[in-house]
C-alpha positions as CSV (number, residue, x, y, z in Angstrom):
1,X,0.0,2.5,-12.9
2,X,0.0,5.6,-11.1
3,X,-3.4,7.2,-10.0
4,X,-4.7,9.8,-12.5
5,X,-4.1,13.2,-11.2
6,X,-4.8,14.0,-8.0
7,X,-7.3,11.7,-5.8
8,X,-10.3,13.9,-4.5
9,X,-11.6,13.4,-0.9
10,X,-14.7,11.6,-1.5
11,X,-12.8,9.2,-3.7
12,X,-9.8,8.8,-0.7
13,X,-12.7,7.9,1.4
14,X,-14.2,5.3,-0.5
15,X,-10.7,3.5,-1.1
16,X,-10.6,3.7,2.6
17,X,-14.2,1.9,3.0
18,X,-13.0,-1.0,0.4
19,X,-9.6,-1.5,2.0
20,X,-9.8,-1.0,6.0
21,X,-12.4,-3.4,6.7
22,X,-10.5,-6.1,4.5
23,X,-6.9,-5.4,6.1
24,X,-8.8,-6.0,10.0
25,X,-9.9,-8.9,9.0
26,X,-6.3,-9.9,8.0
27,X,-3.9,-8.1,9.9
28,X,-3.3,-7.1,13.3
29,X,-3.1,-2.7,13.6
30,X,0.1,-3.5,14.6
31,X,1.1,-5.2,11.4
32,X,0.4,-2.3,9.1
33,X,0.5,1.7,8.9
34,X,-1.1,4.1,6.5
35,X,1.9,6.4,5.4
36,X,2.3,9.4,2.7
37,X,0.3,11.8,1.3
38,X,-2.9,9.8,2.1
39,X,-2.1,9.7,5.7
40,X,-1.4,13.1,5.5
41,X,-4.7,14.2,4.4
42,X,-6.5,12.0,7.2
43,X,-4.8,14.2,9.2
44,X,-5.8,17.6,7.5
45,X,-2.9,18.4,5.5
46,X,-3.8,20.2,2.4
47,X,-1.5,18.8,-0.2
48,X,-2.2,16.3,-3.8
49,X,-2.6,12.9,-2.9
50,X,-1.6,10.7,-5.9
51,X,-1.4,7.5,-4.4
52,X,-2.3,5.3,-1.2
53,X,0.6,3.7,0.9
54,X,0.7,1.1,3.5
55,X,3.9,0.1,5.2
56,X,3.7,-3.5,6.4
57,X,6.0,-5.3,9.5
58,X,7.1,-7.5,7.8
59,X,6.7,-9.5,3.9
60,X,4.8,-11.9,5.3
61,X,2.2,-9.2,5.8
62,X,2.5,-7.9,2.5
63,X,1.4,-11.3,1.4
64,X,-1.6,-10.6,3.7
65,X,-2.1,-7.5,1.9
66,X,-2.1,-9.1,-1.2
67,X,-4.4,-11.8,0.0
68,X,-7.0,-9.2,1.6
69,X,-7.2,-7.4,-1.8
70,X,-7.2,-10.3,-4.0
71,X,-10.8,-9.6,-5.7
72,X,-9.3,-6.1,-6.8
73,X,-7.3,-6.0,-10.0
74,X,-3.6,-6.5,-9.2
75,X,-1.5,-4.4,-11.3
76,X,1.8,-5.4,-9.5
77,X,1.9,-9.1,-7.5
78,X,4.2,-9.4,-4.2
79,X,7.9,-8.9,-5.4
80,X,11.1,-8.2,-4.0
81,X,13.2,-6.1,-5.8
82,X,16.9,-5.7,-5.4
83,X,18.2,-2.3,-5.4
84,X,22.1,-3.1,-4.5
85,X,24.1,-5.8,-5.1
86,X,26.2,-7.7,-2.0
87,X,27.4,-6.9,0.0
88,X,25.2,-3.9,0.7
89,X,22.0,-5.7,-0.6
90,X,19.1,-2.7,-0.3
91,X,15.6,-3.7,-1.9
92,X,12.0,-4.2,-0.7
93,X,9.2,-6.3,-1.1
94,X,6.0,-4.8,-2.2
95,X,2.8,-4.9,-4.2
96,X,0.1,-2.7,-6.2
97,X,-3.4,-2.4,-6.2
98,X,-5.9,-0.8,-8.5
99,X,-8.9,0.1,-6.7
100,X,-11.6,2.9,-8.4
101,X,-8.4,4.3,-10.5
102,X,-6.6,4.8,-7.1
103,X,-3.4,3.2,-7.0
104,X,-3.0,1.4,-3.3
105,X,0.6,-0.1,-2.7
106,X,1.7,-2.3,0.4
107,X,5.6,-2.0,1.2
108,X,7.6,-4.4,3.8
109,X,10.9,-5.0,5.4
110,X,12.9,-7.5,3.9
111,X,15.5,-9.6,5.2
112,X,18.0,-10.7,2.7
């Protein structure tokens, strides 16, 4: 599911105020970093914002992820796909969220 149209600020925020408080209580800062078009906006950038994106250390932290936002609907469970096959193996392991219509991913690095 991709977020319909483009998320507003008022509706950013309250993603914000479901998610942040859940990922500090599970995750050091160091573990995680708002990325994209949503970190963009924080910042000021005028631009659409169709999604929010988190880029986790590591997938054991994407499991945290997963684990912080477990009372929202899941619409995609922690996975690895494979994007290559050996020996250049390229994939990730990631997740999806639905949260107020907002579609909120988590993304780590993989070891194969």
């Amino acid at each position: 599911m991709d977020s319909q149209g483009h998320i507003d600020r008022s509706a950013l925020r309250g993603v914000f105020l479901k998610v942040l408080p859940r990922l500090q209580t599970s995750l050091a800062e160091s573990d995680y970093r708002l990325v994209g078009t949503a970190a963009a906006a924080l910042y000021g950038c005028r631009l659409p914002v169709a999604d929010v994106d988190f880029l986790m250390r590591d997938r054991k932290h994407v499991d945290a992820f997963a684990d912080a936002l477990s009372e929202f609907h899941c619409l995609i469970k922690p996975r690895f796909d494979l994007w290559s096959p050996p020996p250049q193996e390229a994939g990730q392991y990631w997740c999806r969220y639905d949260i107020g219509g907002v579609s909120v991913e988590a993304r780590g690095r993989c070891r194969i």
